[in-house]
KOLBAPA-985309 format. One record per residue: y, x, z of N, C-alpha, C, O in turn. Coordinates in steps of 0.001 Angstrom, whole numbers, padded with zeros to 6 digits, always signed. Atoms other than C-alpha are relative to their C-alpha. Example, Ala and Ser with C-alpha at 12.3 -4.5 7.8 and 13.67 -1.06 7.14 Angstrom:
// KOLBAPA-985309
-001190+000890+000000-004500+012300+007800+001200+000900+000000+001181+001936+000665/-001190-000820-000060-001060+013670+007140+001090-000770+000730+002198-000261+000899/
***
This chain:
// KOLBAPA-985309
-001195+000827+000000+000000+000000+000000+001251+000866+000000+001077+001980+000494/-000936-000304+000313+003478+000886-000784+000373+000634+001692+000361+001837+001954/-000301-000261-001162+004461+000716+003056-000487+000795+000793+000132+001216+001771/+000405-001221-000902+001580+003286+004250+000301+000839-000997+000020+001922-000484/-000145-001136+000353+002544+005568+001441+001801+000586+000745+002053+001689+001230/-001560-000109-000155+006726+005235+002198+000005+000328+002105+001048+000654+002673/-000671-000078-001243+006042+005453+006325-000164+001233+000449+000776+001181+001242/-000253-001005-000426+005630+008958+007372+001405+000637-000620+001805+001640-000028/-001405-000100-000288+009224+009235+005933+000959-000252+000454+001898+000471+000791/-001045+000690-000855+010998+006612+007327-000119+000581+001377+000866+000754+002095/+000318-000724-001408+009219+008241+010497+000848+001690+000141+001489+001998+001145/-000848-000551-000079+010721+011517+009369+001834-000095+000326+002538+000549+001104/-001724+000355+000645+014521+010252+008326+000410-000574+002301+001244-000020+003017/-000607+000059-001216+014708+008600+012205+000032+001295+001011+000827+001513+001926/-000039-001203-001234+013178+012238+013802+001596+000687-000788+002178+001349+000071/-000587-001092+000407+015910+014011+011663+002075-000668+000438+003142-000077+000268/-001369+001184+000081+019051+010789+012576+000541+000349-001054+000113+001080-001947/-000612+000099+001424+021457+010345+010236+000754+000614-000660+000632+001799-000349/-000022-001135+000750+023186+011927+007841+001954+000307+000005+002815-000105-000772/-001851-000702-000177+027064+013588+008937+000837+000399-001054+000065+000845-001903/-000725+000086+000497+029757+013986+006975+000685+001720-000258+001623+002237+000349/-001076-001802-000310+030752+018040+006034+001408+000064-000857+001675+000092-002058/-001498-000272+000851+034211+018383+005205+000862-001561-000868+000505-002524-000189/-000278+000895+000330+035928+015613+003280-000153-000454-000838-000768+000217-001667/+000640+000945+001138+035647+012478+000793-000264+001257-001381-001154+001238-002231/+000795-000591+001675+035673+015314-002086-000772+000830+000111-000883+001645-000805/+001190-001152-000189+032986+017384-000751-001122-000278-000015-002030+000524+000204/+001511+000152+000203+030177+015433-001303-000821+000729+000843-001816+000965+000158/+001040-000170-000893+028139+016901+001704-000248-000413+000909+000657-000992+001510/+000200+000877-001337+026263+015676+004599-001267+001091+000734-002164+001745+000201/+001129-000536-000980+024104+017209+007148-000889-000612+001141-000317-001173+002075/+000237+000881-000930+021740+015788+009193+000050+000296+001201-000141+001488+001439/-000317+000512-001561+022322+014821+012924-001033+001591+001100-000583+002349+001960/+000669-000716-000950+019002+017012+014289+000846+001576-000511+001300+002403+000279/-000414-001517+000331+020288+020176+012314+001338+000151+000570+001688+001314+000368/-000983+000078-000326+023588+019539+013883+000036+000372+001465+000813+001173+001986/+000434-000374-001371+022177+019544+017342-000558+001636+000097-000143+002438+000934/+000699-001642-000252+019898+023122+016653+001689+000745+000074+002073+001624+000845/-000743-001528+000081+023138+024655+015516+000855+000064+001403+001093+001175+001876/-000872+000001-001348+025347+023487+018960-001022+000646+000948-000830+001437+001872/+000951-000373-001176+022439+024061+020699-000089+001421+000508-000309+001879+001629/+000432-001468-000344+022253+027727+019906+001592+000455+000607+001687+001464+001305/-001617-000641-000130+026422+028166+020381-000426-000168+001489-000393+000844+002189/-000448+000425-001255+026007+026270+023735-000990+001342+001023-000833+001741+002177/+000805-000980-001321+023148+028990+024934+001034+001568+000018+001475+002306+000899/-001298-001144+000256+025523+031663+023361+001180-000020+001393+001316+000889+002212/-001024+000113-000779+028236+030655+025507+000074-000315+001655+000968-000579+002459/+000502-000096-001825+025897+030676+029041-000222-001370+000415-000244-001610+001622/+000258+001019-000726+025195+027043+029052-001280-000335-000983-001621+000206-002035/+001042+000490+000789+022191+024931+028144+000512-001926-000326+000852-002843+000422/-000079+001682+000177+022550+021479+025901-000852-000667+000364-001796-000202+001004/+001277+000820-000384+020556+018359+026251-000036-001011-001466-000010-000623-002634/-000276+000995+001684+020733+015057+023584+001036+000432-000538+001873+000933+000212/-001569-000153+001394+023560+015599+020489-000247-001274-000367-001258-001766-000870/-000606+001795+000777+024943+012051+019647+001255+000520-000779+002098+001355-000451/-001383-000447+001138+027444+012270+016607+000131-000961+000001-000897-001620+000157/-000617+001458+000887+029592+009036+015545+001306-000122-000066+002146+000156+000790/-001413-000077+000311+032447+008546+014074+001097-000632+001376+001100-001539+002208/-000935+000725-001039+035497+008569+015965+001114-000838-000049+001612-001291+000982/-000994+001000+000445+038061+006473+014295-001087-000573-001490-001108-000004-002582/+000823+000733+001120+035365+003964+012056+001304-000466-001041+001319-000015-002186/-000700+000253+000687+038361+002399+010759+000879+000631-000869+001447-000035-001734/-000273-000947+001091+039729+005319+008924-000711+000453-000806-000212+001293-001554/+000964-000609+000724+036726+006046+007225+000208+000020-001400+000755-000950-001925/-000282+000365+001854+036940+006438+003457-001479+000313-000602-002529+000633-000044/+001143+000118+001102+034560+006475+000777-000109+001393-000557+000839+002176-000615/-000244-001588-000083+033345+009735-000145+000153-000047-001783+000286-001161-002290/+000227+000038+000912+033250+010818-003700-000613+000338-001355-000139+000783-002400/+000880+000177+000083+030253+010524-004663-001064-001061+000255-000651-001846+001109/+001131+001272-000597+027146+007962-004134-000745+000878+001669-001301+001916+002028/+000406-000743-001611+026479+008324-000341-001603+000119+000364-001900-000950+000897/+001127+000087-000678+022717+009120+000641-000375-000768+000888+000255-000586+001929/+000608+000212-001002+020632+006987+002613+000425+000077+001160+000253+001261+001452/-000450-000144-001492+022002+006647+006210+000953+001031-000329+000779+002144+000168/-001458-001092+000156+025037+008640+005240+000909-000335+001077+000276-001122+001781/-001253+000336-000627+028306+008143+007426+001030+000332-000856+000953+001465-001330/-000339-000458+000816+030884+008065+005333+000852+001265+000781+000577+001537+001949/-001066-000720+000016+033819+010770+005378+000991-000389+001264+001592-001459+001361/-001297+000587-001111+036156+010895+008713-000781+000880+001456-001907+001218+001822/+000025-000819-001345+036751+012669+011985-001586-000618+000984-002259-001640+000846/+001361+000319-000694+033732+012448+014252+000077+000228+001485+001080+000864+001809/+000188+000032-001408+033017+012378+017898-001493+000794+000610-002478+000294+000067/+000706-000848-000402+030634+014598+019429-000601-000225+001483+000269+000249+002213/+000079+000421-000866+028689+013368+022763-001320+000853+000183-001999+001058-000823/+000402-000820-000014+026538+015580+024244-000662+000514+002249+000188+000661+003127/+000387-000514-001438+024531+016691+028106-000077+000928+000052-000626+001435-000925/+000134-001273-000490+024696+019683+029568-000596+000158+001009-001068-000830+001571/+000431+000415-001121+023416+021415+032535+000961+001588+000192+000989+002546-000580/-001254-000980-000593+026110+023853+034198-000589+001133+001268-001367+000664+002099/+000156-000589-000943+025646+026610+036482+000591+000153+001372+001776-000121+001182/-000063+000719-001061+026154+026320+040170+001114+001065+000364+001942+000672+001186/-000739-000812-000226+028186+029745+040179+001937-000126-000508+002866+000606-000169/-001450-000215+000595+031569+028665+038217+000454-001194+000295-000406-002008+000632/-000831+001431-000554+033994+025672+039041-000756-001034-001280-000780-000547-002410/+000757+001048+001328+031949+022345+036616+001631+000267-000972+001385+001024-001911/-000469+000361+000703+035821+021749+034963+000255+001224-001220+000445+001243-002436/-000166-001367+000932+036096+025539+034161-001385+000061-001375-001239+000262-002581/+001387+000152+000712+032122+025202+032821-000086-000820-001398-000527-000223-002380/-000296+000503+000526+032776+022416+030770+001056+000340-001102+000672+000089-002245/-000926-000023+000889+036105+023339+028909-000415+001706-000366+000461+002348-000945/+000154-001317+000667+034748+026788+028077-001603-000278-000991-002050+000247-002011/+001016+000561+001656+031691+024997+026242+000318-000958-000900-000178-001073-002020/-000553+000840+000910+033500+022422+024987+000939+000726-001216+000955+000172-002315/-000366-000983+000953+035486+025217+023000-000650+000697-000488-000082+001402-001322/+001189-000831+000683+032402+026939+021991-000709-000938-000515-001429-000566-001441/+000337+000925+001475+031297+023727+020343+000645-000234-001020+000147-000282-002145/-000716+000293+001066+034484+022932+018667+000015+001218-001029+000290+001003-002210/-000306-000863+000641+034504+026305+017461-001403+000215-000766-001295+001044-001669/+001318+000194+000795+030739+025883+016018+000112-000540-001129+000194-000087-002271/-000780+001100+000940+031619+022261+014787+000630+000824-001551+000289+000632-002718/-001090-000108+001219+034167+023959+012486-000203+001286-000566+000219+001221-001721/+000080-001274+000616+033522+027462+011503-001579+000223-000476-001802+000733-001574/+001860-000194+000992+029051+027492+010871-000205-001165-000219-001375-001148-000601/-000161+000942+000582+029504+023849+010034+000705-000885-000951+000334-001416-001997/-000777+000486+001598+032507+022460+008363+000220-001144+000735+000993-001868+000107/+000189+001337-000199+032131+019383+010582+001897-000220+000713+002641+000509+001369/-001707+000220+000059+035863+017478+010614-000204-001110+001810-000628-002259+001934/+000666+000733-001024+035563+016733+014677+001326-000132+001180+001979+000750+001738/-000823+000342-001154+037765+014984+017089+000066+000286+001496+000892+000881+002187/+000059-000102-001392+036842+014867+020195-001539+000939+000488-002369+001124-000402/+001474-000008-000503+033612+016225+022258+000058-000220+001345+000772+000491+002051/+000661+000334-000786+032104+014442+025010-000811+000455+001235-001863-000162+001399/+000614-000656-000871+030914+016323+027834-001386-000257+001294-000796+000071+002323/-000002+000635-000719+028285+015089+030212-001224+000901+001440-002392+001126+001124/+000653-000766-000284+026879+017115+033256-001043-000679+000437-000930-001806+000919/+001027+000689-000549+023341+016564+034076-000839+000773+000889-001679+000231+001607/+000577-000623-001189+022106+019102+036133+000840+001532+000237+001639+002050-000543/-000480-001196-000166+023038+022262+037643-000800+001097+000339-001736+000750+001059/+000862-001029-000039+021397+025445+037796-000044+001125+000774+000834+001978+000649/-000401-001044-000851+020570+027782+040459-000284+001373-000420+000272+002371+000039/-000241-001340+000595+019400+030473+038317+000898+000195-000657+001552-000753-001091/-001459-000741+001289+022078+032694+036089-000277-000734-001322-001376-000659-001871/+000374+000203+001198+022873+030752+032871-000027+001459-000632+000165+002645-000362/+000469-001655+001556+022067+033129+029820+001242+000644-000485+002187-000092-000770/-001159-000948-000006+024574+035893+029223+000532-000496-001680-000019-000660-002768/-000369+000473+001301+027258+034782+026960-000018+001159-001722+000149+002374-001613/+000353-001283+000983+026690+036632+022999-001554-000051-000116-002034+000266-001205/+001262-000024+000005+023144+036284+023764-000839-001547-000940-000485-002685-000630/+000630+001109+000309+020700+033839+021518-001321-000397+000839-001965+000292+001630/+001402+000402-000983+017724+031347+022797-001036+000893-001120-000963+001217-002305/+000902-000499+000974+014297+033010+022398-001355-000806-000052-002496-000478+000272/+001408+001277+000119+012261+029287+021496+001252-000765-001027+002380-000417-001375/-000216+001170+000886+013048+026395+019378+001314-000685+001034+001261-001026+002216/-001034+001384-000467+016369+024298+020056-000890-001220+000812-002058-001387+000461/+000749+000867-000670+015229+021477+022486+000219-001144-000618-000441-002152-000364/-000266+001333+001082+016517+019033+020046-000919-000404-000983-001242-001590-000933/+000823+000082+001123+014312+019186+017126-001353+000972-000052-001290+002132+000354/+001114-001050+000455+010934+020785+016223+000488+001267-000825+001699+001141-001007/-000732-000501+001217+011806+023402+013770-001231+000229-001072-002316+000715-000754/+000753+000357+000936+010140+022888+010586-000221+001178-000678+000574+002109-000808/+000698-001224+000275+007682+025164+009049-000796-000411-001318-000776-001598-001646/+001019+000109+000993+005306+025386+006121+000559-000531-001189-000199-001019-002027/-000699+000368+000837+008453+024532+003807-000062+001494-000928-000164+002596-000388/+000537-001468+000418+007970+027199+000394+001815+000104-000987+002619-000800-001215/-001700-000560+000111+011528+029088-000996-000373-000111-001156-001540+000085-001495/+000202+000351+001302+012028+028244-004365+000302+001559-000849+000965+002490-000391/+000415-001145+000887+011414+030916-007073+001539+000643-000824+002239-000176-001419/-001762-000702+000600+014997+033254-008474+000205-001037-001186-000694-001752-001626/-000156+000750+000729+016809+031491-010890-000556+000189-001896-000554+001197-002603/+000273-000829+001735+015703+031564-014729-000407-001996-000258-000323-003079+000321/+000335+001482+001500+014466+028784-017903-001020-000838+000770-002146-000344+000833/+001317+000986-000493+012306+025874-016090-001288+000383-001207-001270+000739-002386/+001104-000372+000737+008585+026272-016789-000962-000888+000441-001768-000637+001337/+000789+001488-000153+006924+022609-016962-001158+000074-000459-001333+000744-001477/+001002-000112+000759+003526+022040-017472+000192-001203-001710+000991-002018-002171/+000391+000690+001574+002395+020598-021011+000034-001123+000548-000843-001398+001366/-000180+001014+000617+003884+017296-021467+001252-000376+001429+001892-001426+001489/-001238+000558-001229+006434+017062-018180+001283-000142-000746+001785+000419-001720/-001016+000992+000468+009144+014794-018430+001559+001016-000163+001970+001815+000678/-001430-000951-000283+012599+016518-019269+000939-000370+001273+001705+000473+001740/-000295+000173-001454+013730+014671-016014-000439+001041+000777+000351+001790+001351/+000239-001438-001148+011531+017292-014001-000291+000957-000399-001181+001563+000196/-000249-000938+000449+012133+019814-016113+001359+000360+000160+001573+001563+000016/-000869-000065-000240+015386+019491-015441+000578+000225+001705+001687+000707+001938/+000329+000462-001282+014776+018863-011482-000188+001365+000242+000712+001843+000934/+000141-000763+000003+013302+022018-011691+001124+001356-000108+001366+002364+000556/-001054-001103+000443+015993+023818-013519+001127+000168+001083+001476+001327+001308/-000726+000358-000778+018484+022574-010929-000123+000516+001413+000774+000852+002187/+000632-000608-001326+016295+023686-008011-000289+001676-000039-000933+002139+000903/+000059-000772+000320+016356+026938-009313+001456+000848+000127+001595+002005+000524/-001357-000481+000122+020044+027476-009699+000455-000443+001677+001240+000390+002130/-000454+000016-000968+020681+026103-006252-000517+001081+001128+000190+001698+001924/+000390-000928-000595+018468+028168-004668+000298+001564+000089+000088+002218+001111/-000964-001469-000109+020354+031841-005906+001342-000603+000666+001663+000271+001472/-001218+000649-001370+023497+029952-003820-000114+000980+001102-000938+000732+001982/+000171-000504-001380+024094+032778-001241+000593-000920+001342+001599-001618+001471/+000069+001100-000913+023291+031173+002104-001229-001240-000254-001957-001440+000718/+001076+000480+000131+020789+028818+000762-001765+000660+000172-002535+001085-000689/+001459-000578-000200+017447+029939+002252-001340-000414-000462-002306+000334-000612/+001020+000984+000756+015137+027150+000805+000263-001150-000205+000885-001724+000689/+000087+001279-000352+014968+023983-000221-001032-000931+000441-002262-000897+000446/+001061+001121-001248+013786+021060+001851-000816-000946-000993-000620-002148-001173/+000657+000945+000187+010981+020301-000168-001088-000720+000950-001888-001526+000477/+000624+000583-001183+009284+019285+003121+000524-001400+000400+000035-002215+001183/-001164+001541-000668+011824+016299+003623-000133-001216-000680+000328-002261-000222/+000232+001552+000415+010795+013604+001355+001116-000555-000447+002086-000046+000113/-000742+000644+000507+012978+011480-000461+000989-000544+001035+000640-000872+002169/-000794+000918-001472+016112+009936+001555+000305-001446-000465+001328-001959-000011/-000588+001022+001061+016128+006655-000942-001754-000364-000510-002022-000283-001708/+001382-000345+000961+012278+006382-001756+000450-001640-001284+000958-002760-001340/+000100+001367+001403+012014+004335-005128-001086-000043-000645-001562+001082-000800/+001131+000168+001000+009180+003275-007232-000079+001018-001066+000845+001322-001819/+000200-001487+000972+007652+006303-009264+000719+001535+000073+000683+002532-000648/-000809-001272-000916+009752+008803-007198-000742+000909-000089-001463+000325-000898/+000740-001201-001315+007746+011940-005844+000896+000165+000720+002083+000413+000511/-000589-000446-001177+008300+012322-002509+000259+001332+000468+000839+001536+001534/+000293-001337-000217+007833+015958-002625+001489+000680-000322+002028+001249+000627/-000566-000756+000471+010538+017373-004612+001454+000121+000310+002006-000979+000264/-000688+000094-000540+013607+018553-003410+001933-000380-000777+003075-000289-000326/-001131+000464+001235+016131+017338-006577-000351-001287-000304-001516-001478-000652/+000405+001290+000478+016185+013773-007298+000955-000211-001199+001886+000583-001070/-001067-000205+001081+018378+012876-010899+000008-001998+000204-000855-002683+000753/-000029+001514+000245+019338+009038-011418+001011+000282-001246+002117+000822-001210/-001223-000047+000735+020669+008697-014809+000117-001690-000510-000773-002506-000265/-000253+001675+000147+022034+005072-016051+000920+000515-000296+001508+001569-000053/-001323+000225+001117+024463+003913-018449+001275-000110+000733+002196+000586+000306/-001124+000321-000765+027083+002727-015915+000461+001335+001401-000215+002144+002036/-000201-001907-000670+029150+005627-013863-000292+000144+001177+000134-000814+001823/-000045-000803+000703+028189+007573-012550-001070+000180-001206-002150-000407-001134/+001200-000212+000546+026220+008739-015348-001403+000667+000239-002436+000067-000059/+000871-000271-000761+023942+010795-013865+000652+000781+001360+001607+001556+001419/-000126-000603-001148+023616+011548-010034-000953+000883+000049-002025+000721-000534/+000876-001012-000619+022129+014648-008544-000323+000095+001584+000755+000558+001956/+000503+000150-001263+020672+014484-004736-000788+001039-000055-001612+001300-000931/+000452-001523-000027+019730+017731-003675-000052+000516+001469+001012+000720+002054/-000499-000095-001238+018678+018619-000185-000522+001583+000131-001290+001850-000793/+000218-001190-000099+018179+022585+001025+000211+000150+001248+000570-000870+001837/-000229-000728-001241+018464+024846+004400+001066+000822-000227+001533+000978-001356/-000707-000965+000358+020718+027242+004917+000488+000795+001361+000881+000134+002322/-000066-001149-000522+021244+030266+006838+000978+000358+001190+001897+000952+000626/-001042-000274-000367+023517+030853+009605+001288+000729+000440+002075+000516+001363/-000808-000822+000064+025554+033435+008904+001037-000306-001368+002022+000366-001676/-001053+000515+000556+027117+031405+006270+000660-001981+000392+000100-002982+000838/-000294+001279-000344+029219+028397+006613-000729-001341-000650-001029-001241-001840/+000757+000758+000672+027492+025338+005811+000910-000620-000923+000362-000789-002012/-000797+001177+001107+030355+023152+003817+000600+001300-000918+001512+000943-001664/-000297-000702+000722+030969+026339+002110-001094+000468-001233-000851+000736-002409/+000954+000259+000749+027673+026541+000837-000516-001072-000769-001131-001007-001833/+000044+001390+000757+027405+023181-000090+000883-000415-001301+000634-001083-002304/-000733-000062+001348+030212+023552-002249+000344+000340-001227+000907-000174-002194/+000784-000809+000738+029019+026255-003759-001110-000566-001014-001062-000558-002244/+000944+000621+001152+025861+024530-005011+000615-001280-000518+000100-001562-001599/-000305+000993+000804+027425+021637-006068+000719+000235-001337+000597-000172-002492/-000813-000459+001711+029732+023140-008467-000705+000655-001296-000366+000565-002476/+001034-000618+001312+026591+025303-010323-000488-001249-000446-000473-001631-001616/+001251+000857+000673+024236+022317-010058+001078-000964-000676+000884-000948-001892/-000769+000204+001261+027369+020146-011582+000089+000710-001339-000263+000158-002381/+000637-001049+001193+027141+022728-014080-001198+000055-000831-000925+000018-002031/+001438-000144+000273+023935+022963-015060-000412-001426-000745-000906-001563-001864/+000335+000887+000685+023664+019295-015198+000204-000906-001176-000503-001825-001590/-000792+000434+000305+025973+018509-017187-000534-000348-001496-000217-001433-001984/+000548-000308+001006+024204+019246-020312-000978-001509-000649-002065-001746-000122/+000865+001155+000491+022712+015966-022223-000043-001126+001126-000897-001993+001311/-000465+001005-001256+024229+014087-019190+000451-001446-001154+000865-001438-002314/-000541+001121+001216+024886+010296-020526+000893-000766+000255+001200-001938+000033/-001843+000820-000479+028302+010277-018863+000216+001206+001246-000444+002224+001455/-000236-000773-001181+029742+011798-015840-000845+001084+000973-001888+001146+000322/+001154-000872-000842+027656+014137-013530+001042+000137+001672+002151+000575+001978/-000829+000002-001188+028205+013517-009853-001614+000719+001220-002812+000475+001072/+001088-000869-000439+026073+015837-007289+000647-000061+001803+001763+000131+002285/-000041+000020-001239+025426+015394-003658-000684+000757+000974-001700+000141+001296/+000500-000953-001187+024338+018021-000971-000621-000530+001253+000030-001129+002109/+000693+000426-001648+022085+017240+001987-000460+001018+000800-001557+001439+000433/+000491-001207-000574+021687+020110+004518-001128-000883+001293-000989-001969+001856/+001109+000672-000181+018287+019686+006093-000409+000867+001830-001103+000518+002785/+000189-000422-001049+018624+022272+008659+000777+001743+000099+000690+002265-001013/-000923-000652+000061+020879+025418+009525-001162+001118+000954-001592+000857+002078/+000682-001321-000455+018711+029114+010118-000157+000336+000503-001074+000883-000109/-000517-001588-000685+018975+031703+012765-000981+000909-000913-002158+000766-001245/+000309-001543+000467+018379+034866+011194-000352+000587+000734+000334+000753+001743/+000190-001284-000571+016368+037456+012336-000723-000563+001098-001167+000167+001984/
***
């Protein structure tokens, strides 16, 4: 049945929440919610404290605009965001001092290895700690407590001429070609062909990490494209990056416009 092939994604898409907003309506990118949490997660151990849940949601809904582009699946559109968030503080420093020295080591995450356009953040203490938090400069040495971190995903091959088997469709020959050029993108480490479709449709593969929609009415063809990426580069900088090749690229026997959307699937540590 349709519904046991489509549910171990929908089961993914809720572990991963939904999909954030990088930079503004003309940037076409989004990142999702858990990868949003790993990357605070690691600033907040950086900076001698430990996080707990990451809640994102917009913080003025009514300013929101339309991005420009077709929004992904559980997208949010475009607009300042709100940041809500547990901690657990150490028993050695005053809580307000504790607090406003991680709350500046998120905003400064937020915006410089993310891109994310963020209003406020939320503070909330939940425990306190009688051992030494972790020396600030220092990274965790386990998995973010937020998310699993996903494994057994394979790095797509340097860029060059797609190489389809005998009789594949110029759609995923093209899918291909696309996944090829995004992947030389410095900062892009792989793409998330582990992630499944964020839109499943009839005759889809769920596997592949380029989806194309082309149709007569505009845009003419869309590109949906989700990848990882590294954190020693910015994420909405990278995103912008591939959008402008894979615009490029697609452009070619397009049957109208070419509009291309970025989904970051999850943000690196190196090393």
């Amino acid at each position: 049945m349709a519904s046991d092939r489509w549910a171990p994604t929908v089961r993914q898409q809720i572990g991963r929440g939904r999909l954030l907003p990088l930079g503004g309506p003309e940037d076409g990118a989004w990142i999702t919610e858990s990868a949003v949490g790993e990357v605070l997660s690691r600033a907040a151990y950086e900076a001698g404290a430990y996080l707990g849940a990451v809640r994102v949601r917009p913080a003025d809904p009514e300013t929101a605009v339309e991005p420009s582009v077709p929004a992904p699946w559980t997208a949010l559109p475009p607009g300042r965001l709100r940041i809500e968030t547990e901690f657990s503080a150490p028993v050695g420093q005053p809580l307000p001092d504790s607090a406003e020295q991680l709350r500046q080591a998120l905003f400064t995450a937020a915006h410089e290895r993310l891109g994310l356009v963020t209003a406020a953040i939320d503070l909330h203490v939940t425990d306190l700690l009688d051992d030494p938090a972790p020396a600030a400069g220092t990274t965790p040495q386990h998995p973010s407590p937020i998310t699993e971190a996903r494994t057994g995903a394979s790095h797509v091959a340097a860029p060059g001429p797609p190489q389809p088997p005998p009789g594949e469709s110029p759609v995923r020959a093209l899918a291909v070609l696309l996944a090829d050029v995004a992947a030389a993108i410095p900062g892009v480490t792989r793409l998330a062909t582990d992630s499944g479709p964020l839109m499943p449709r009839t005759g889809e593969s769920p596997a592949h990490p380029v989806r194309i929609r082309d149709s007569s009415e505009p845009p003419g063809r869309h590109v949906q494209i989700e990848l990882a990426t590294d954190e020693t580069h910015r994420c909405l900088d990278v995103a912008r990056a591939v959008r402008a090749v894979v615009t490029t690229a697609a452009t070619a026997d397009a049957p109208g416009p070419v509009t291309v959307a970025v989904i970051v699937t999850a943000v690196e540590a190196r090393g």
